[in-house]
C-alpha positions as CSV (number, residue, x, y, z in Angstrom):
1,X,-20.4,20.9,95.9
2,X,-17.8,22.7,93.4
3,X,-18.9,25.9,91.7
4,X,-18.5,23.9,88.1
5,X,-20.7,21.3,89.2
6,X,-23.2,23.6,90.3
7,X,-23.2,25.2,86.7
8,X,-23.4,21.8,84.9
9,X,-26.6,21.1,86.9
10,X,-28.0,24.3,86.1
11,X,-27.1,24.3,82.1
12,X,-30.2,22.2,81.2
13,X,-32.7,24.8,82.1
14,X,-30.9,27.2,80.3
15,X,-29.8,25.8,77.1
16,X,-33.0,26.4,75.1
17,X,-32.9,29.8,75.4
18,X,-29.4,30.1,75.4
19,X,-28.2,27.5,72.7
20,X,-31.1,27.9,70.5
21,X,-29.4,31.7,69.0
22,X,-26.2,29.7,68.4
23,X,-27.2,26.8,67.0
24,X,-29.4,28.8,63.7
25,X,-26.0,30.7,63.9
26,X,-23.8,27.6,63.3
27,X,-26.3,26.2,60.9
28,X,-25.8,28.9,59.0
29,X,-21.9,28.7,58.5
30,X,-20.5,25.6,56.4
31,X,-19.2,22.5,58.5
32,X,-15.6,23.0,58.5
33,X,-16.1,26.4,59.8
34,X,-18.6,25.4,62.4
35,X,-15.7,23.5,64.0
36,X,-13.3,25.7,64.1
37,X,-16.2,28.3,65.7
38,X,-17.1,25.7,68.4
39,X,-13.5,25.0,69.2
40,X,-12.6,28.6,69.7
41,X,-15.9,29.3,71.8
42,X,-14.9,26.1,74.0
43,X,-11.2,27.3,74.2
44,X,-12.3,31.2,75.5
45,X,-14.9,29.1,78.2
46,X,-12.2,27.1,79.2
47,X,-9.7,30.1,79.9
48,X,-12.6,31.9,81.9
49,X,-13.2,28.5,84.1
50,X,-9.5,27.6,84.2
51,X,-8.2,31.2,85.3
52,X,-9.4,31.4,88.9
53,X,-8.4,27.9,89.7
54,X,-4.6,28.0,87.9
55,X,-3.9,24.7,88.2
56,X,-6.3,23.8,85.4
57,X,-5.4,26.5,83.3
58,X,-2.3,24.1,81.1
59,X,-5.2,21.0,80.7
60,X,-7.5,23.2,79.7
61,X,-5.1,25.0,77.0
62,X,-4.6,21.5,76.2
63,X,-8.0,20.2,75.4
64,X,-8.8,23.3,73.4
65,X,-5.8,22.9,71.2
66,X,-6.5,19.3,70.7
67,X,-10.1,19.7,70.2
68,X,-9.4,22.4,67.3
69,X,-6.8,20.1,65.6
70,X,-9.1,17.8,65.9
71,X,-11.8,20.1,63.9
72,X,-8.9,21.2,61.2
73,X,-8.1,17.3,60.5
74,X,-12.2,16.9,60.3
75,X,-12.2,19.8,57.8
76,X,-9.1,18.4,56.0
77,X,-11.1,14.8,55.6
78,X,-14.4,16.7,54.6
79,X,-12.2,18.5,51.5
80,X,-10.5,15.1,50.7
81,X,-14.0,13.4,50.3
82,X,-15.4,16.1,48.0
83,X,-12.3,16.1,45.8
84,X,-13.2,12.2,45.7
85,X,-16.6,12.6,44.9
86,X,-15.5,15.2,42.2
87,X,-13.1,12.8,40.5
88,X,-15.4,10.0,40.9
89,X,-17.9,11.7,39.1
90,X,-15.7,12.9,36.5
91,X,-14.5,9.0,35.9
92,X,-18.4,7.9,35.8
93,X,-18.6,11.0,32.8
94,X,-15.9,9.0,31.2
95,X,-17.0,5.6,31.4
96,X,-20.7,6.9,30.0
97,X,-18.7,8.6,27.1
98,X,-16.6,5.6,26.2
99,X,-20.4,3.6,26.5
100,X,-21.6,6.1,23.8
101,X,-18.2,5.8,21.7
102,X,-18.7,2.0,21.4
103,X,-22.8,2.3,20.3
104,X,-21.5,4.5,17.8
105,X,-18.9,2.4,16.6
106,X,-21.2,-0.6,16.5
107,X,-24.0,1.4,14.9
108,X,-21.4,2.4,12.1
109,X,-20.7,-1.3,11.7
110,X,-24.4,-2.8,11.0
111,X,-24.7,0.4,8.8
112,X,-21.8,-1.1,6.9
113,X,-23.1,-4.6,6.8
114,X,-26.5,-3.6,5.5
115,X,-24.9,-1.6,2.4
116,X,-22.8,-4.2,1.7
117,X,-25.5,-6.6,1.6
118,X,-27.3,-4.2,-0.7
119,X,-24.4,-3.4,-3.1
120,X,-24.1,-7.5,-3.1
121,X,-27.8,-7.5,-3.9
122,X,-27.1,-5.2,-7.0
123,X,-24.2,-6.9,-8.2
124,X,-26.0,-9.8,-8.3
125,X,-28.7,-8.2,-10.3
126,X,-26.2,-7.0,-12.8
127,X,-25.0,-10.1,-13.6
128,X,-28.4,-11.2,-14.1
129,X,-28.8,-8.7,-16.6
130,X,-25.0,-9.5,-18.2
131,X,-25.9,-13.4,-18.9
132,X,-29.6,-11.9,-20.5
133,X,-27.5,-9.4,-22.5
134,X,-24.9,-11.8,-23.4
135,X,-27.5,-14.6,-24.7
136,X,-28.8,-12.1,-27.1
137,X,-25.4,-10.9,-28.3
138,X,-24.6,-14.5,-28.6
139,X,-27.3,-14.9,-31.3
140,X,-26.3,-11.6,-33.1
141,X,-23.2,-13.0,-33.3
142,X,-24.2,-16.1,-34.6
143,X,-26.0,-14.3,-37.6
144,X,-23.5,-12.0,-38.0
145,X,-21.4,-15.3,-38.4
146,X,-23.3,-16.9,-40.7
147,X,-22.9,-13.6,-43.1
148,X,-19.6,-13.1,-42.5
149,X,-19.0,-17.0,-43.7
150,X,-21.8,-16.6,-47.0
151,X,-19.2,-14.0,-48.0
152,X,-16.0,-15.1,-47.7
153,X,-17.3,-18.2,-49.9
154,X,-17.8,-15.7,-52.3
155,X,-14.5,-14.1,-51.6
156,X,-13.0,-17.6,-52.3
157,X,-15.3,-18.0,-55.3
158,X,-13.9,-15.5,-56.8
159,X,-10.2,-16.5,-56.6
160,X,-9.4,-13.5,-54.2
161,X,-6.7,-14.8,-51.7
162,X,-5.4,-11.8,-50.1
163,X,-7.5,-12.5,-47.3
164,X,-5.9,-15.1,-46.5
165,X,-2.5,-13.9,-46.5
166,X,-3.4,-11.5,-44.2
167,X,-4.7,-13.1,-41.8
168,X,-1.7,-15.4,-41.9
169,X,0.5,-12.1,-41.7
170,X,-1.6,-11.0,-38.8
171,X,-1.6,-14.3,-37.1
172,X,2.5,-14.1,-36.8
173,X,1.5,-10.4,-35.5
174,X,-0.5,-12.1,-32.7
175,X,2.3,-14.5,-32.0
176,X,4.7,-11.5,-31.4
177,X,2.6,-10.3,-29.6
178,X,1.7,-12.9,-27.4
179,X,5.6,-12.9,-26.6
180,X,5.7,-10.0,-25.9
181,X,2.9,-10.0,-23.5
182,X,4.1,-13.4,-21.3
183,X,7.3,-11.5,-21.1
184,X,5.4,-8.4,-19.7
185,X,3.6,-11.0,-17.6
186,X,6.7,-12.6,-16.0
187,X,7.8,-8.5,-15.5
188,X,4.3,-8.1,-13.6
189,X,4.7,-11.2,-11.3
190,X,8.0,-10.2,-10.0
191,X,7.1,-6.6,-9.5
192,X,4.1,-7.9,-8.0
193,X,6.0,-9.9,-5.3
194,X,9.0,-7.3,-4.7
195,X,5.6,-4.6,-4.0
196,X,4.1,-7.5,-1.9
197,X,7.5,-7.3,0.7
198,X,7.5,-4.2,1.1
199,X,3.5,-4.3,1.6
200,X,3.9,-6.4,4.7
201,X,7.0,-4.2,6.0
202,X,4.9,-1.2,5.6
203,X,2.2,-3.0,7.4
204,X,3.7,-4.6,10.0
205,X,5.1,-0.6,11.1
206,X,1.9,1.0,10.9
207,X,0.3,-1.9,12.8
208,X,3.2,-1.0,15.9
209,X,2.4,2.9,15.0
210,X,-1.6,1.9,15.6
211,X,-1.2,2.3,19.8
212,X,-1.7,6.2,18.7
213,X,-5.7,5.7,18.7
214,X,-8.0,5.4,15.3
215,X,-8.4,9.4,15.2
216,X,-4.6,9.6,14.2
217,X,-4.8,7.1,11.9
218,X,-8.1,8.6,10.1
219,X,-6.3,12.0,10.0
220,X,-3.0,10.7,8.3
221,X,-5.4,9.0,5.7
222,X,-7.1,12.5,5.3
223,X,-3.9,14.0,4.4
224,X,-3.3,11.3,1.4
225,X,-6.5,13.1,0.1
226,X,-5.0,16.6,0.3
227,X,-1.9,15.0,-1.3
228,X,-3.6,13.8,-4.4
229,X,-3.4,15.8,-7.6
230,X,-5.4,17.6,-7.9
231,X,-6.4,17.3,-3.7
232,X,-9.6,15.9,-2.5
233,X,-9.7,17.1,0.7
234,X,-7.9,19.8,2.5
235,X,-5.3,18.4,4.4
236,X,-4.3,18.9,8.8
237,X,-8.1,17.9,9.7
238,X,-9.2,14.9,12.0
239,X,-12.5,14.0,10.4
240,X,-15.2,12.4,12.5
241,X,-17.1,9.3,12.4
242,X,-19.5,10.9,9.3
243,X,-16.8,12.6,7.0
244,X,-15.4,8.2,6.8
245,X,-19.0,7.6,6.1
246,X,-19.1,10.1,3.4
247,X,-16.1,8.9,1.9
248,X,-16.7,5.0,2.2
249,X,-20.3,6.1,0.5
250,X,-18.2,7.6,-2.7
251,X,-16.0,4.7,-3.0
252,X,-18.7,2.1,-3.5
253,X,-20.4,4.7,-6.2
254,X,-17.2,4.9,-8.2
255,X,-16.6,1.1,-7.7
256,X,-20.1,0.6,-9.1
257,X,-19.9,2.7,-12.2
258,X,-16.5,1.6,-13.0
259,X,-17.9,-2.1,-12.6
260,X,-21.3,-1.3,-15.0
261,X,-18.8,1.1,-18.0
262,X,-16.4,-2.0,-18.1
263,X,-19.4,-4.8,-18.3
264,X,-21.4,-2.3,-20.8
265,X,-18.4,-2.2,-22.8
266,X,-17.7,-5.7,-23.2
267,X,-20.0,-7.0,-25.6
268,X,-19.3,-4.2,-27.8
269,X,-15.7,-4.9,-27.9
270,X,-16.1,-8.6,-28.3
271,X,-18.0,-7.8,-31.9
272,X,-15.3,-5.2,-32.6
273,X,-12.1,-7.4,-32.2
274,X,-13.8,-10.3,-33.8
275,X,-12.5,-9.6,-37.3
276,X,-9.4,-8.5,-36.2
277,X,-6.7,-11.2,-34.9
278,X,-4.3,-8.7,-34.0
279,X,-6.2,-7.7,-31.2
280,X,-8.7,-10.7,-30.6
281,X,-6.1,-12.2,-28.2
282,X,-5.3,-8.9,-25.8
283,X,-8.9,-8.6,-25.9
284,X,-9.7,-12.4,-24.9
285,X,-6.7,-11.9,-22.0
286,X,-8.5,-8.8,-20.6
287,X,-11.9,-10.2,-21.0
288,X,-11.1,-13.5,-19.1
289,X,-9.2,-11.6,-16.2
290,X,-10.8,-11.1,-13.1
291,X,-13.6,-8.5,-13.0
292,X,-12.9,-5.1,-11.2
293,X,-15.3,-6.0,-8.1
294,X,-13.1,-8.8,-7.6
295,X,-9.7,-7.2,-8.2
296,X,-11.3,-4.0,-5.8
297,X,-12.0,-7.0,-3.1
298,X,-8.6,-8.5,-3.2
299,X,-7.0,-4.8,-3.2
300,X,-8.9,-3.9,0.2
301,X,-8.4,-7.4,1.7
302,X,-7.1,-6.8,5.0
303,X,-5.1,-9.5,5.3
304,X,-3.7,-10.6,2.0
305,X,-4.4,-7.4,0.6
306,X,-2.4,-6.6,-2.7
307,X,-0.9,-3.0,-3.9
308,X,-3.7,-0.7,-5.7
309,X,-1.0,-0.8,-8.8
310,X,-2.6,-3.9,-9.7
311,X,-6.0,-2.6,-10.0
312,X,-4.6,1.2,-11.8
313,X,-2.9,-1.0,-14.5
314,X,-6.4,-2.5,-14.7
315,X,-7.9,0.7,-15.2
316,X,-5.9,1.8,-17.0
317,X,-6.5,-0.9,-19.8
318,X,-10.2,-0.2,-19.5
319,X,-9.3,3.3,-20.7
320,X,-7.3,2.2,-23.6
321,X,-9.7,0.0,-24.6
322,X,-12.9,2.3,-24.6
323,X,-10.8,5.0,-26.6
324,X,-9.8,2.2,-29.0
325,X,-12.8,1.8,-29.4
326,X,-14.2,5.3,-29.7
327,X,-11.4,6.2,-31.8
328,X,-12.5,3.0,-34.4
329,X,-16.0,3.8,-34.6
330,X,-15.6,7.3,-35.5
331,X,-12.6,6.3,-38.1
332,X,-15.3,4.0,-39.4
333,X,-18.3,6.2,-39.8
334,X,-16.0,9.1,-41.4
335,X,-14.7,6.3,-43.8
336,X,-17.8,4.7,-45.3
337,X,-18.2,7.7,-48.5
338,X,-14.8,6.8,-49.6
339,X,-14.7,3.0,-49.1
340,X,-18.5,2.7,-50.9
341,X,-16.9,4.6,-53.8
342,X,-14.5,2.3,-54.0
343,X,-16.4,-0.4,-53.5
344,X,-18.9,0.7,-56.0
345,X,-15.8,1.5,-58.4
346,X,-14.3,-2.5,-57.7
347,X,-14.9,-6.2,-58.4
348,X,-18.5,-5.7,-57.0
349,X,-19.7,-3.0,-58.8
350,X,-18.6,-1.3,-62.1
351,X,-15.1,-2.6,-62.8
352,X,-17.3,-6.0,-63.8
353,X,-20.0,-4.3,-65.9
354,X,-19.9,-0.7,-66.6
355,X,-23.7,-0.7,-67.0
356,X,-24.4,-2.4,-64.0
357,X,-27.5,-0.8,-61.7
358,X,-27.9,-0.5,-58.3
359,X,-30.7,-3.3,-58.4
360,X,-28.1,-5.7,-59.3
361,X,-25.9,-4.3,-56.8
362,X,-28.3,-5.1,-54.3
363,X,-29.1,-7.9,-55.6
364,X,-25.7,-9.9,-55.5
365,X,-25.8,-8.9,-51.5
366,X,-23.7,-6.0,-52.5
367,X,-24.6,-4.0,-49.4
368,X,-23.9,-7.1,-47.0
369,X,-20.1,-7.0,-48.9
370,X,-19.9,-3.1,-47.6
371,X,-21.4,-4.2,-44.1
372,X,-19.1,-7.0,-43.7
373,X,-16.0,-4.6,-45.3
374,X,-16.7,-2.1,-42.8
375,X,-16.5,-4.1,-39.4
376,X,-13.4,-4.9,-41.3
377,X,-12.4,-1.8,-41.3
378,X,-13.4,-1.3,-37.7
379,X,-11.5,-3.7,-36.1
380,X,-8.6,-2.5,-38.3
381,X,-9.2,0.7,-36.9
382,X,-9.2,-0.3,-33.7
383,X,-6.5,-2.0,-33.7
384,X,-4.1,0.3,-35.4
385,X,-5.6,3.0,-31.7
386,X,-5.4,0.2,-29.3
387,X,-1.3,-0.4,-30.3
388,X,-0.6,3.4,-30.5
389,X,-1.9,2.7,-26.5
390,X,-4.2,6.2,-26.3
């Protein structure tokens, strides 16, 4: 029997003891290197076999030199599975982020819906409140009417037809004006449509400039803010998902006040440019135009959307209006010493009787004369503020 055979039959007895030191050795030691180890221990125990005999010596150079490229390739496949592993765990990390990005987004969306349904609930409160309010201004008016009418009989009584020429002075005022105003109108219309071009030009490039990601386009919007005068915001920031929640939250608040000051301030208004035709018709053109919610809607729409020009020239008239009206009211109140003096100096008072007493001043609805003279004079007032345009 060979020599090698002999020491292949007697290896079993002896490996316990003898492989047990080497295996807990090559436990120890990571994989790739446990190879490489085991290939150069078989490579050294194939020299010392293969050198007496010669022959063998080139076979078993051979095997050893396959058998440890065959342990580099094993530790080459061993790294290419972890780096694997590695940037399959890094794509699970960003699918789980992207799963959290869309929960956000949706949860930002039904927080959305729900304050829009509540702002819808309060405007619909309001304008419960507007028709209650207007009903009982209605029947203020109606009185105030009825006064207004018991005096100018006694205007007409008394053969006193200045009245009438001005209002037929202030009616060809009004008729001007209306002119004026349709040709303003026509102005507005073609402004409007030249602004609506380049609207959808604009929108069609920013909707090809959108592939660049929401964040981009939230941080160019940020930067209108820091553009404003004075600035809003300061400008090269990328605001998150709350900072457009903050914002959205002070838009409503400003849309809502706005909304209440201009419905407050119409009944008031209405009673002021009643006795004055020179403004009665602006007034009944701004009064019957769309309210601000609505003209805020169409502004925002984001399909037929139209330019936020529209809605500053509204706001704007809402501002000349309420000083107009500030303006008159204070003229009025600073004016009544001087106009009762002369009203207790005229036809009503002394220039009739020298002797005449207060009692019979009161008595001939002398003080519902000066309370009907001084709307008068209000809505002169306001007139002469609302066509300087303060």
């Amino acid at each position: 029997m060979p020599a090698a055979d002999s020491r292949r039959d007697n290896l079993p007895s002896a490996s316990p003891e003898l492989l047990g030191p080497l295996r807990a050795a090559l436990a120890k030691s990571p994989e790739p290197e446990r190879y490489r180890v085991l290939a150069a221990l078989l490579t050294d125990l194939a020299e010392q076999t293969a050198r007496p005999a010669g022959g063998d010596l080139g076979q078993a150079e051979a095997l050893a030199k396959k058998l440890a490229r065959l342990g580099e390739e094993k530790a080459l496949t061993d790294d290419a599975l972890a780096a694997a592993q590695a940037d399959l765990e890094h794509r699970a990390k960003q699918v789980e982020a992207e799963q959290q990005r869309a929960k956000d987004l949706e949860r930002l969306v039904n927080d959305q819906r729900a304050r829009l349904k509540t702002a819808q609930d309060q405007i619909a409160g309001l304008e419960d409140q507007v028709v209650a309010k207007n009903a009982q201004l209605h029947q203020t008016e109606s009185e105030a009417e009825a006064l207004r009418i018991k005096g100018q009989r006694a205007e007409l009584a008394a053969g006193d037809t200045t009245r009438v020429d001005k209002l037929a002075e202030d009616k060809r005022g009004v008729e001007v004006q209306v002119q004026q105003l349709r040709g303003e109108l026509d102005q507005l219309r073609k402004d409007k449509d030249a602004v609506i071009e380049q609207l959808k030009g604009e929108l069609t490039a920013a909707r090809s400039a959108s592939a660049g990601g929401s964040a981009t386009v939230l941080a160019s919007l940020w930067d209108r803010l820091a553009q404003a005068k004075p600035p809003l915001a300061p400008g090269g920031q990328t605001p998150g998902v709350q900072a457009a929640e903050r914002l959205f939250d002070a838009f409503l608040e400003l849309t809502r006040f706005v909304q209440d000051f201009d419905q407050s301030l119409n009944p008031f208004l209405t009673s002021f440019t009643r006795h004055n035709p020179a403004v009665a018709k602006p007034w009944d053109v701004y009064a019957r135009s769309p309210d601000l919610n609505q003209m805020i809607r169409e502004v925002v729409d984001s399909e037929r959307g139209k330019p936020a020009g529209v809605l500053k020239m509204r706001l704007m008239a809402l501002k000349r209006w309420a000083m107009a009206a500030i303006i008159a009211g204070d003229s009025s109140i600073e004016s009544i010493a001087h106009e009762l003096e002369e009203q207790m100096r005229g036809p009503v008072g002394m220039a009739a009787d020298p002797n005449r007493k207060v009692r019979d001043y009161m008595r001939d609805d002398g003080h519902q004369l000066f309370h009907q003279h001084i709307r008068e004079l209000r809505s002169q007032k306001l007139g002469e503020a609302y066509a300087k345009g303060v």
